[in-house]
C-alpha positions as CSV (number, residue, x, y, z in Angstrom):
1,X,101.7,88.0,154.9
2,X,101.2,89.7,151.5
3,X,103.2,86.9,148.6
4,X,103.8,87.5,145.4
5,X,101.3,88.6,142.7
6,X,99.5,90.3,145.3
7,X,97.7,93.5,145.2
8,X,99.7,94.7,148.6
9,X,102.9,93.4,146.8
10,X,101.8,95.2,143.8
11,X,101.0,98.6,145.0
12,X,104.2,98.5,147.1
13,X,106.2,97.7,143.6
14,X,104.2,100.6,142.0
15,X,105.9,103.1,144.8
16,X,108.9,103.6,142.6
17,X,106.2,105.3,140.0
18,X,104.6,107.4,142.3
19,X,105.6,107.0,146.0
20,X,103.0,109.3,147.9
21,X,99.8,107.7,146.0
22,X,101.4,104.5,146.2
23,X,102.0,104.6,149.7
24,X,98.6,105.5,150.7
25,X,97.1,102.6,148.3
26,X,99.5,100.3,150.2
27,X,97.9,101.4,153.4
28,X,94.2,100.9,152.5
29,X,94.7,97.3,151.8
30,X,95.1,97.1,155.8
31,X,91.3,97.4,155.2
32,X,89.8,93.9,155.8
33,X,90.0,91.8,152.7
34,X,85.7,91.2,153.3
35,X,85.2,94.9,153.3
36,X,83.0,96.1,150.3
37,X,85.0,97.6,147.3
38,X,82.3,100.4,148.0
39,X,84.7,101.5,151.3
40,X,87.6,100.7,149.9
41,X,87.1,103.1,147.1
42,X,85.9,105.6,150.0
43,X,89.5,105.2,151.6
44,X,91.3,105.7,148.2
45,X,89.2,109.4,147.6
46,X,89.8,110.1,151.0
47,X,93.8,110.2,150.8
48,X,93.6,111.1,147.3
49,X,92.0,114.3,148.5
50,X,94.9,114.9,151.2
51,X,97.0,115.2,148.4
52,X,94.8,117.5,146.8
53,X,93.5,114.9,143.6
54,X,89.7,115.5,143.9
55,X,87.5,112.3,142.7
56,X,84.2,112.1,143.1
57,X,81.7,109.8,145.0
58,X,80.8,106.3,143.6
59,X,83.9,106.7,141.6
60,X,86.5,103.4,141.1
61,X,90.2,103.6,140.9
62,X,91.9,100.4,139.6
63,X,95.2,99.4,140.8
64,X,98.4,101.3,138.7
65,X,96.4,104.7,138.9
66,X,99.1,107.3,139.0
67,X,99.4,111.7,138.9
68,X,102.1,113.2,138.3
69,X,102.0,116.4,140.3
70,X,99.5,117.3,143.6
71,X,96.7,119.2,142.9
72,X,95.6,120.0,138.8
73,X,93.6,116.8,139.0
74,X,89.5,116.4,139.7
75,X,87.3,114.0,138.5
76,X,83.6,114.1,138.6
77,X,81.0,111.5,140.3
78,X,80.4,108.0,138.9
79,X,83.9,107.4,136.8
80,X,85.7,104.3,136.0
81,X,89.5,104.6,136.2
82,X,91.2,101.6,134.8
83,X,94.3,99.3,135.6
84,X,97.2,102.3,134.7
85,X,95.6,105.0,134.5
86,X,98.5,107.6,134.5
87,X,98.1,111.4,134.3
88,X,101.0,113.9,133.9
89,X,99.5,117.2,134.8
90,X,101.4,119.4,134.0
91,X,98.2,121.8,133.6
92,X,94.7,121.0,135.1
93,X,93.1,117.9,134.3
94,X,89.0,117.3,135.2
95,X,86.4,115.5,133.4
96,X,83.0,115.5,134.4
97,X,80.6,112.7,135.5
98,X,80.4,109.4,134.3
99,X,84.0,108.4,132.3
100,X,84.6,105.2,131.7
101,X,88.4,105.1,131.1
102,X,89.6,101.3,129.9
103,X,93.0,100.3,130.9
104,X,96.3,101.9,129.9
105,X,94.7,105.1,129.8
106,X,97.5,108.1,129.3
107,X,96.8,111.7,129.6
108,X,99.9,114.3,128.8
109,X,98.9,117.7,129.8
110,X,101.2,119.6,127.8
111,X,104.0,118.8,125.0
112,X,107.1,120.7,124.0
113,X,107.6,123.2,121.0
114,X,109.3,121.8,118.1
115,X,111.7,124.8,118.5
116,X,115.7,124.4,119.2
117,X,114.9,124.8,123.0
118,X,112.2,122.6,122.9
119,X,110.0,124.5,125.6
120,X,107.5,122.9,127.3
121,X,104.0,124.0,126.3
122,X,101.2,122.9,129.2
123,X,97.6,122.7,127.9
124,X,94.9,121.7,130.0
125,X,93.0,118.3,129.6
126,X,89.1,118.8,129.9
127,X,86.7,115.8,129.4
128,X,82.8,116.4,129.5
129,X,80.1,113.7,130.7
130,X,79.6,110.4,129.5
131,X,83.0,109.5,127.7
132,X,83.9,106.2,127.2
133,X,87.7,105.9,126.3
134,X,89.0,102.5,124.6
135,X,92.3,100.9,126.1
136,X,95.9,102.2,125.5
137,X,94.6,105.6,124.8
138,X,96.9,108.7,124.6
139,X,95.5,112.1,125.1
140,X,98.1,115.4,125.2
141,X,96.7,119.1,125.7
142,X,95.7,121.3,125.2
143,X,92.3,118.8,124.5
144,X,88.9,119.0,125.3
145,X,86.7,116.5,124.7
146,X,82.9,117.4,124.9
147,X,80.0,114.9,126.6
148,X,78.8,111.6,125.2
149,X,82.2,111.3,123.2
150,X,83.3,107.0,122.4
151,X,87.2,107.1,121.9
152,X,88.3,104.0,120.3
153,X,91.0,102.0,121.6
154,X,94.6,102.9,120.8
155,X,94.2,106.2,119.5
156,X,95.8,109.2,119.6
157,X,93.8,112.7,120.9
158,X,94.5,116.1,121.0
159,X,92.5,119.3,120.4
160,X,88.8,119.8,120.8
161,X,86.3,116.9,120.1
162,X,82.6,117.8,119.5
163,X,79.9,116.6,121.9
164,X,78.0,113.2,120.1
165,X,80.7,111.9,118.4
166,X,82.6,108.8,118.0
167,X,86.5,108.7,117.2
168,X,89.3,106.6,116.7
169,X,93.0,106.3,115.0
170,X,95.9,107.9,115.5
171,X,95.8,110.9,115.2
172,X,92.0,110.6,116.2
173,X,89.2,111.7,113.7
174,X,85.6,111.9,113.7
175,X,84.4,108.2,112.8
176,X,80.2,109.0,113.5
177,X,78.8,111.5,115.4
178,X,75.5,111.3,116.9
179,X,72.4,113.2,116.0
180,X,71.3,116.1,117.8
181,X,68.8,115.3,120.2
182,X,66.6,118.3,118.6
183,X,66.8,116.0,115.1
184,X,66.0,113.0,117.0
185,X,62.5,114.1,118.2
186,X,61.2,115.5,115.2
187,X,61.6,111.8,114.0
């Protein structure tokens, strides 16, 4: 019997967020508790993809992982989604292999105009290979972040981030940014 504090108890508590994913993450903890984390994260990708949220293989959700809206949402092989990691897609989101997203990781797909209507305004999120994002990160579209990009924690992104670079702040700005591997050799 699931008591408090529990991740059964937890993911049921998380249905008022997202009731669809949170109803299929209640139901893969009927999984045996000794059953690898490998096949549990098997289960989660396979009713993830019934609802049309494409992650890839060898990938790990954390518990709090919520989308928005069905569909717009792919994720590549080999990514690390942390505790919370929330996406309101209100246009596509994918990023590529490898991400390594911290905790409290939000990504806003859109924002509104500033005019007296406020109208919505959805830009796609696209993040390349190899990003590492800090905790309590907030990312709106229209943004694209290229490969091999470090985000620093609590920061603020939107708009295109070159490929080799490190960021931070809020809003974010270039804080390093790697060498080009062409450089590198002729060292």
């Amino acid at each position: 019997m699931p008591y408090p504090g529990s991740s059964f108890t937890r993911d049921l508590i998380d249905m008022v967020k997202s009731p669809i994913v949170s109803v299929l993450f209640a139901l893969h903890q009927l999984v045996p508790g000794n059953s690898s984390n490998h096949i549990r994260n098997r289960i989660k990708r396979w009713l993830l993809a019934r609802l049309s949220i494409e992650i890839g293989a060898g990938s790990q959700i954390s518990p709090g992982f919520f989308v928005f809206r069905r569909g717009n949402f792919r994720c590549g092989t080999d990514c690390r989604l942390g505790y919370g990691f929330s996406v309101w897609n209100h246009a596509p989101f994918t990023c590529g292999e490898n991400l390594l997203a911290s905790h409290g990781i939000r990504v806003i797909c859109g924002t509104h105009k500033t005019d007296l209507d406020r109208t919505d305004v959805s830009g796609p999120v696209n993040l390349g290979d190899n990003v590492w994002i800090g905790a309590n990160v907030l990312i709106v579209g229209p943004c694209t972040i290229g490969d091999n990009v470090i985000v620093g924690a609590n920061s603020y992104v939107t708009g295109v981030i070159a490929s080799g670079t490190i960021i931070g702040g809020s809003p974010a700005r270039e804080l390093h940014r790697k060498p080009s591997a062409k450089v590198e050799s002729q060292a």
